[in-house]
PyMOL CGO cylinders between C-alpha atoms (Angstrom):
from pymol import cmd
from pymol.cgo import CYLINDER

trace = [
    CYLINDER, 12.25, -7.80, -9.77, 14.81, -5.15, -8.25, 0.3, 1, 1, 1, 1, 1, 1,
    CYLINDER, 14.81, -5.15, -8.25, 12.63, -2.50, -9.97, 0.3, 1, 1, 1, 1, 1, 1,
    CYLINDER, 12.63, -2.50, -9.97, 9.65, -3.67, -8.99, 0.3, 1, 1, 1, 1, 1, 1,
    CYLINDER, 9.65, -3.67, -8.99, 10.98, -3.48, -5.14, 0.3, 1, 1, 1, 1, 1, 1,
    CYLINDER, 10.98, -3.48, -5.14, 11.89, -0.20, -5.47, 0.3, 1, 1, 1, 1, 1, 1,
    CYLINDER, 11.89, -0.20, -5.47, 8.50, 1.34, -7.52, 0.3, 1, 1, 1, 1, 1, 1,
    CYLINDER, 8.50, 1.34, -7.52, 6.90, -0.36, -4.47, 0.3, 1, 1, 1, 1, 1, 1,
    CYLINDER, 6.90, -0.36, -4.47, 9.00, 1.60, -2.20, 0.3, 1, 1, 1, 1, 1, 1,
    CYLINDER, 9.00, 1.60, -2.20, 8.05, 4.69, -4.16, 0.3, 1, 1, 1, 1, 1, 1,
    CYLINDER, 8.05, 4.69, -4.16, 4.77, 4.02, -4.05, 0.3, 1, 1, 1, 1, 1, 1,
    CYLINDER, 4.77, 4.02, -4.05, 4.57, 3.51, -0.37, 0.3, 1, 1, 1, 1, 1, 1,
    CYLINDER, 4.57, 3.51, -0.37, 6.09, 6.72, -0.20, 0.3, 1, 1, 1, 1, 1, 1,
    CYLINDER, 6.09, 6.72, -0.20, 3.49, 7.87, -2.48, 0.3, 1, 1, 1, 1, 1, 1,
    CYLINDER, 3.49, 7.87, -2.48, 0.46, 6.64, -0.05, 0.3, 1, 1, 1, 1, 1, 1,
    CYLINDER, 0.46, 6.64, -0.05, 2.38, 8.28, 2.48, 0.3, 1, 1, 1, 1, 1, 1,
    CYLINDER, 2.38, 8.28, 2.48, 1.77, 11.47, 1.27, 0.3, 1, 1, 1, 1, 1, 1,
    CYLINDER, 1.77, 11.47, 1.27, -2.04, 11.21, 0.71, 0.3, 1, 1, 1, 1, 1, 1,
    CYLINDER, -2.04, 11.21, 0.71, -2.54, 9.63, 4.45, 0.3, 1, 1, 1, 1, 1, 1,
    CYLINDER, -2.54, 9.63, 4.45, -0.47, 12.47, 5.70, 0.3, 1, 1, 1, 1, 1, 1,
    CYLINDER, -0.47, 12.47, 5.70, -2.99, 14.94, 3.89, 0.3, 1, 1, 1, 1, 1, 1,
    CYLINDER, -2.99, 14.94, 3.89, -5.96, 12.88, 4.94, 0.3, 1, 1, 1, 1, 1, 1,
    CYLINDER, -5.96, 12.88, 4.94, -5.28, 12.63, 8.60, 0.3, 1, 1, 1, 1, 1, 1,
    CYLINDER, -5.28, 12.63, 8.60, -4.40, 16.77, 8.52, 0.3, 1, 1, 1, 1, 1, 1,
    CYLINDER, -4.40, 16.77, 8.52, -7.83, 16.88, 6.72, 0.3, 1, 1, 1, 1, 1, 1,
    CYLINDER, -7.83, 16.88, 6.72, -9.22, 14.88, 9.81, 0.3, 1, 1, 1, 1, 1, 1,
    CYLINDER, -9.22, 14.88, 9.81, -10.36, 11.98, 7.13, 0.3, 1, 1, 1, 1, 1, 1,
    CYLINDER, -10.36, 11.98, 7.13, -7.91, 9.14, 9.08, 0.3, 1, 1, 1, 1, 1, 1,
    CYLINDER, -7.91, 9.14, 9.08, -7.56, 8.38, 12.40, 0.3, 1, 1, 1, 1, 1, 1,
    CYLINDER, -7.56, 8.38, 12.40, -4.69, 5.78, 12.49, 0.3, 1, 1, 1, 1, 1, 1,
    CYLINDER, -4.69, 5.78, 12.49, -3.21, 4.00, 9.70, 0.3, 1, 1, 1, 1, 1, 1,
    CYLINDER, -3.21, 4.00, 9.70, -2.39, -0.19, 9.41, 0.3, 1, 1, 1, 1, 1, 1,
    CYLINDER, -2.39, -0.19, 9.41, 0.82, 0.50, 9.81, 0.3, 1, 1, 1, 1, 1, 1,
    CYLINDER, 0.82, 0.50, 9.81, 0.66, 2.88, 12.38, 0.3, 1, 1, 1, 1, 1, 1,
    CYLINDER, 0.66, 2.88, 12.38, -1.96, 0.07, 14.40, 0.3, 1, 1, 1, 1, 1, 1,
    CYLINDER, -1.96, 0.07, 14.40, 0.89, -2.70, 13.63, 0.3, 1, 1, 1, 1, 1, 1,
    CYLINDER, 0.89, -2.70, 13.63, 3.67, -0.63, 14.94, 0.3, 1, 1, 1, 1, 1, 1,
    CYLINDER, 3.67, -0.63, 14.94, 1.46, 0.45, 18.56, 0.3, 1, 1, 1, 1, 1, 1,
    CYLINDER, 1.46, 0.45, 18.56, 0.23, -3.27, 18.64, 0.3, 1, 1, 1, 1, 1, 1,
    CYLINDER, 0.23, -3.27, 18.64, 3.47, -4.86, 18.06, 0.3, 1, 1, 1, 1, 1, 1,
    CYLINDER, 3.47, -4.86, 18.06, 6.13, -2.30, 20.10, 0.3, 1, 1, 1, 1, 1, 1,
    CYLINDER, 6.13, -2.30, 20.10, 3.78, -0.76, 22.48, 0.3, 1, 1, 1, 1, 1, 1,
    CYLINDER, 3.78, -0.76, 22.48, 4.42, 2.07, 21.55, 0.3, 1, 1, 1, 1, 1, 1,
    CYLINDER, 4.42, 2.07, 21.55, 3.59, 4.56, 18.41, 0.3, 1, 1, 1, 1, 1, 1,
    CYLINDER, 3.59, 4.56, 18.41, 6.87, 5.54, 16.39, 0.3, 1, 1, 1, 1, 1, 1,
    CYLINDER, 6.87, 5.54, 16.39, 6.82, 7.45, 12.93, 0.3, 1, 1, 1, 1, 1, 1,
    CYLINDER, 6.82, 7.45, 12.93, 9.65, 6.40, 12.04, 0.3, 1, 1, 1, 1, 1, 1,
    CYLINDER, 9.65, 6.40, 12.04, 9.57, 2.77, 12.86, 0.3, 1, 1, 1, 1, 1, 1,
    CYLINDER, 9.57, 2.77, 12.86, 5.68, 2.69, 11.03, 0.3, 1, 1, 1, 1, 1, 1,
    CYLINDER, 5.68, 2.69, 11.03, 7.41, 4.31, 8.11, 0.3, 1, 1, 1, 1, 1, 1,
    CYLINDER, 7.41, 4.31, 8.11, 9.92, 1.57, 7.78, 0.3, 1, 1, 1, 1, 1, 1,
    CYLINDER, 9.92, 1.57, 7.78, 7.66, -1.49, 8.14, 0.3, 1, 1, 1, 1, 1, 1,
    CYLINDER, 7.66, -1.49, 8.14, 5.46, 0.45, 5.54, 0.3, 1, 1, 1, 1, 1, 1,
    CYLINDER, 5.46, 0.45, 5.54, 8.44, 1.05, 3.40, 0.3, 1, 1, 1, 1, 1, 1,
    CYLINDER, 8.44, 1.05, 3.40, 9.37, -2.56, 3.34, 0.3, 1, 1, 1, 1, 1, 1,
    CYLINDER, 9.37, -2.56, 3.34, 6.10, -3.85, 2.95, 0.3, 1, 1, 1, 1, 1, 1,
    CYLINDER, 6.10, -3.85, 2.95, 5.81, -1.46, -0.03, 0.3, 1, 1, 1, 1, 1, 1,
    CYLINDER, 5.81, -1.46, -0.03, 8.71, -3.31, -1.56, 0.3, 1, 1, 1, 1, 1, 1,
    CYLINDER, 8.71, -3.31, -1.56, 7.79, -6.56, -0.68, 0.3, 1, 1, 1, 1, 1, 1,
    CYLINDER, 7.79, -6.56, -0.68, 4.49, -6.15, -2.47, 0.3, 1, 1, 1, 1, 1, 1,
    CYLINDER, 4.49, -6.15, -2.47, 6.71, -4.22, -5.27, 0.3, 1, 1, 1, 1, 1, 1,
    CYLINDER, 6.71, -4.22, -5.27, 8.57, -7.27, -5.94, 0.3, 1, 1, 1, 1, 1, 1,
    CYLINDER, 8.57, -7.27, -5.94, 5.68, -9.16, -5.78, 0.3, 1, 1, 1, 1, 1, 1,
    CYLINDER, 5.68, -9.16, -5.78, 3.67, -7.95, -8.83, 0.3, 1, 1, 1, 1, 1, 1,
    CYLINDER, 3.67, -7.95, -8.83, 6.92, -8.20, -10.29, 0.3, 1, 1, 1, 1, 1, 1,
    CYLINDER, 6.92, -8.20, -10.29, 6.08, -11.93, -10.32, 0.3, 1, 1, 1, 1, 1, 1,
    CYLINDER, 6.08, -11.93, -10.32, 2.82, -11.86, -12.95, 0.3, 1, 1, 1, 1, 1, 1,
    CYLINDER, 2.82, -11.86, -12.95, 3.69, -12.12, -16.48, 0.3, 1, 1, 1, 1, 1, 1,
    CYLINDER, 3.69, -12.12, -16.48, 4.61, -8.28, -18.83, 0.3, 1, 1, 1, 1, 1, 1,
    CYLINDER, 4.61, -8.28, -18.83, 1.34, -8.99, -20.15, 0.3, 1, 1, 1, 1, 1, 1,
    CYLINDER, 1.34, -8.99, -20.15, -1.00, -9.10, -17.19, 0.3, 1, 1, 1, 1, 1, 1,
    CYLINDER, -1.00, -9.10, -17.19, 1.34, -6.04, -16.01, 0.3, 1, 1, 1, 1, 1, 1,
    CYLINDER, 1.34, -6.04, -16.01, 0.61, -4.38, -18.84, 0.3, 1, 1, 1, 1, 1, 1,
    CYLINDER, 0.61, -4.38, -18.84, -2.98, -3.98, -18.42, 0.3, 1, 1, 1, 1, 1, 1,
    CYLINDER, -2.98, -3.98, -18.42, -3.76, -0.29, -17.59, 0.3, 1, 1, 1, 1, 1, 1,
    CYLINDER, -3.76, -0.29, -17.59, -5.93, -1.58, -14.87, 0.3, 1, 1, 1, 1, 1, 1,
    CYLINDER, -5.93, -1.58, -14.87, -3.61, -4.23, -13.03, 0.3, 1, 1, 1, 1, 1, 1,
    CYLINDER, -3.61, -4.23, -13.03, -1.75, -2.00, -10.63, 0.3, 1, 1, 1, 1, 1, 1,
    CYLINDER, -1.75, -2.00, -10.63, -4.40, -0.46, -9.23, 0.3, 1, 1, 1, 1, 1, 1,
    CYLINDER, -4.40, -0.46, -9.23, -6.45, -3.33, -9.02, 0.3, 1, 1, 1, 1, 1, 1,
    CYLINDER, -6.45, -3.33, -9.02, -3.64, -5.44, -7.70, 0.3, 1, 1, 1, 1, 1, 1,
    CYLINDER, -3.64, -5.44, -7.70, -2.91, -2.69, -5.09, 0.3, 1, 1, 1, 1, 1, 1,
    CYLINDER, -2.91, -2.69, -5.09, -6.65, -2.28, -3.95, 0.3, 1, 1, 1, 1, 1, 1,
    CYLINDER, -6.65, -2.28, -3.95, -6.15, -6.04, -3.55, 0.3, 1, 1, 1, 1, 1, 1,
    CYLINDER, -6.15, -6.04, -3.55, -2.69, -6.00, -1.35, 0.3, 1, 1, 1, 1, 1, 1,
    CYLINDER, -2.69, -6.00, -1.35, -5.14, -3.53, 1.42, 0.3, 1, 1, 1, 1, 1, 1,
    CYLINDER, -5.14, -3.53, 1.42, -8.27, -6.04, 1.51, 0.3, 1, 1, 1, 1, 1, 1,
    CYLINDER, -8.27, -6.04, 1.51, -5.62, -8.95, 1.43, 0.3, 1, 1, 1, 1, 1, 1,
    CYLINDER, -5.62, -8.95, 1.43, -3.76, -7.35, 4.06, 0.3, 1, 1, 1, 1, 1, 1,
    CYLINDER, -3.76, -7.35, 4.06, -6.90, -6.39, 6.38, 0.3, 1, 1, 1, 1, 1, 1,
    CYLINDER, -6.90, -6.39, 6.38, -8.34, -9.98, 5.71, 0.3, 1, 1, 1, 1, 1, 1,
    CYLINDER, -8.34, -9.98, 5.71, -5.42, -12.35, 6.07, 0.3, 1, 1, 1, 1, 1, 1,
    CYLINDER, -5.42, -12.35, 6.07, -1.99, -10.61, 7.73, 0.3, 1, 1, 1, 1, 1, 1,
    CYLINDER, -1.99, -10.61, 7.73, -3.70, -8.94, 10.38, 0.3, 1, 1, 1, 1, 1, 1,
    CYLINDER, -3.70, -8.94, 10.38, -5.63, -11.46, 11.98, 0.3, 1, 1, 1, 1, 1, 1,
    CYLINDER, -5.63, -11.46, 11.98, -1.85, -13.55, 11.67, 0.3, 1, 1, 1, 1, 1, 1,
    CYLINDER, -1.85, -13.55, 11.67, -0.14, -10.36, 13.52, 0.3, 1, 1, 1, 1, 1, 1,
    CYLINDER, -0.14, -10.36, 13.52, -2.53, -10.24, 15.74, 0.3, 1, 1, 1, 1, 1, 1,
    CYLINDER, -2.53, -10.24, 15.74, -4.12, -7.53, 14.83, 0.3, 1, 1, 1, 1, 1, 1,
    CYLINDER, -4.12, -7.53, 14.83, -8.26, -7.12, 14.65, 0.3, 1, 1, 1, 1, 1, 1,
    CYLINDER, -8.26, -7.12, 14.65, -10.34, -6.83, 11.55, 0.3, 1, 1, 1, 1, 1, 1,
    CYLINDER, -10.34, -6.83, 11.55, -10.67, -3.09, 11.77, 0.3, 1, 1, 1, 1, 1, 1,
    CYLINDER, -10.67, -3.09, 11.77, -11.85, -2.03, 8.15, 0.3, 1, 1, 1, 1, 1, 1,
    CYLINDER, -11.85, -2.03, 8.15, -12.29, 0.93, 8.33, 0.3, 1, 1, 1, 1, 1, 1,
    CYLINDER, -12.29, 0.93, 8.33, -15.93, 2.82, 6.98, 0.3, 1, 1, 1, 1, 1, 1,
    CYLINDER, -15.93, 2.82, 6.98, -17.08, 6.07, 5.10, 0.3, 1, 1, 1, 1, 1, 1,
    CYLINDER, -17.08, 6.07, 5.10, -13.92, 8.21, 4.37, 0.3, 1, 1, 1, 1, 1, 1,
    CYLINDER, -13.92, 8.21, 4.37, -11.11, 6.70, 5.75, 0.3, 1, 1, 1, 1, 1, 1,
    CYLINDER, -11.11, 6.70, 5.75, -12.45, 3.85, 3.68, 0.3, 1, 1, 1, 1, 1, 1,
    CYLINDER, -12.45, 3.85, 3.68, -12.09, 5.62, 0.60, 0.3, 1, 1, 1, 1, 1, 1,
    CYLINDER, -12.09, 5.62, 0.60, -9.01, 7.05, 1.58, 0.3, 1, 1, 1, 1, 1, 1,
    CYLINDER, -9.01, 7.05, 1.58, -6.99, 3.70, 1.90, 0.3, 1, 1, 1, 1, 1, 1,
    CYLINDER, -6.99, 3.70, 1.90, -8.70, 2.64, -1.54, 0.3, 1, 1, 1, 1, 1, 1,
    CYLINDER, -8.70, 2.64, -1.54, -7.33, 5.89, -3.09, 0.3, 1, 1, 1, 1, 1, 1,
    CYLINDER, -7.33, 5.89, -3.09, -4.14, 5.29, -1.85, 0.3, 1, 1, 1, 1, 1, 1,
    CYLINDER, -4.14, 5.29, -1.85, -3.57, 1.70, -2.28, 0.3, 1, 1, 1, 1, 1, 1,
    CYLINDER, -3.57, 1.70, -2.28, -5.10, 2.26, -5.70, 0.3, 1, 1, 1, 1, 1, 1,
    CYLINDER, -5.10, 2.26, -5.70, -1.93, 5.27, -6.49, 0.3, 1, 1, 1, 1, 1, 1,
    CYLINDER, -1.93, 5.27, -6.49, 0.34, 2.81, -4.99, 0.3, 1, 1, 1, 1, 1, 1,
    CYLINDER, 0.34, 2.81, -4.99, -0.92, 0.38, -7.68, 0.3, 1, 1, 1, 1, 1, 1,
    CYLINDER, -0.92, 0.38, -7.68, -0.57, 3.10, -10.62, 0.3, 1, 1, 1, 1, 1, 1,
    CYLINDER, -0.57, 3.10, -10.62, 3.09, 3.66, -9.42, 0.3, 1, 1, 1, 1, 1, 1,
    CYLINDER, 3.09, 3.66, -9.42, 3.89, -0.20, -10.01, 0.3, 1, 1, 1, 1, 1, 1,
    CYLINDER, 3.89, -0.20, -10.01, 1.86, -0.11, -13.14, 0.3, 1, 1, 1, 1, 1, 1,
    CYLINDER, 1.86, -0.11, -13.14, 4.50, 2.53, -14.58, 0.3, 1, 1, 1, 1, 1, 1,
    CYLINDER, 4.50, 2.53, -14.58, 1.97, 4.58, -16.70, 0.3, 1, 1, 1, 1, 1, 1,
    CYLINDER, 1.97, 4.58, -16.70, 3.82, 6.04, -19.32, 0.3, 1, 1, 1, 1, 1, 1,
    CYLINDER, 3.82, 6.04, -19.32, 4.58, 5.71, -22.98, 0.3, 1, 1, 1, 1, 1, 1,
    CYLINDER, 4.58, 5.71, -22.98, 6.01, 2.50, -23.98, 0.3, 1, 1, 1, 1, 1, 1,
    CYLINDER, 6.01, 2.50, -23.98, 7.52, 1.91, -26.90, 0.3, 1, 1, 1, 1, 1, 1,
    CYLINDER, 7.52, 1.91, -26.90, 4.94, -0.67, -29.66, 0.3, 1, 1, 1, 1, 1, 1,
    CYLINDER, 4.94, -0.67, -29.66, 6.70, -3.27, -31.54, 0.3, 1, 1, 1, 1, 1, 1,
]
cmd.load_cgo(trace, "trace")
């Protein structure tokens, strides 16, 4: 479970890097965690959106820790299972934060599909693994 939290980490850090690109490409406007932090502090700070998106990379991590080897196994269950931690996130937490349903369309869509869909291959570990 320890290395799942810390691939999640990773692969927050990951995401990080493509949202970065896309909002220099002028493809993103503001990310979730970026809304949460100016929602919830009043204020926007880079460092303090980095951390909650840090920590929810490792909570979410751990969590696909949880599912058995086999189901983790599956070349497809990562990103799946990531692409399902955004529309879970958009649909359930932020209404409970307080935030609004803001999904975003066109691009930025794609964008936050693309990178919660890497996140998802960084859990998955894609590499050789030894057959029995």
């Amino acid at each position: 479970m320890i290395h799942a939290l810390f691939r999640g980490v990773v692969g927050a850090l990951a995401m990080t890097g493509v949202r970065e690109f896309a909002k220099h490409a002028g493809l993103v406007r503001e990310d979730p965690p970026q809304r949460l932090t100016r929602k919830k502090a009043g204020r926007r700070s880079r460092i303090i959106s980095q951390l909650v998106h840090l920590a929810m990379g490792g909570a979410f991590g751990a969590a696909y820790g949880l599912p058995p080897e086999p189901v983790r196994m599956k070349p497809w269950s990562g990103p799946v299972y990531g692409v399902l931690v955004w529309i879970g996130f958009d649909a359930v937490a932020a209404p409970l934060l307080g935030l609004e349903r803001n999904w975003p369309k066109g691009k930025e869509r794609a964008v936050f599909v693309a990178d919660h869909a890497l996140f998802g291959l960084v859990l998955s570990e894609l590499r050789a693994r030894p057959r029995e």
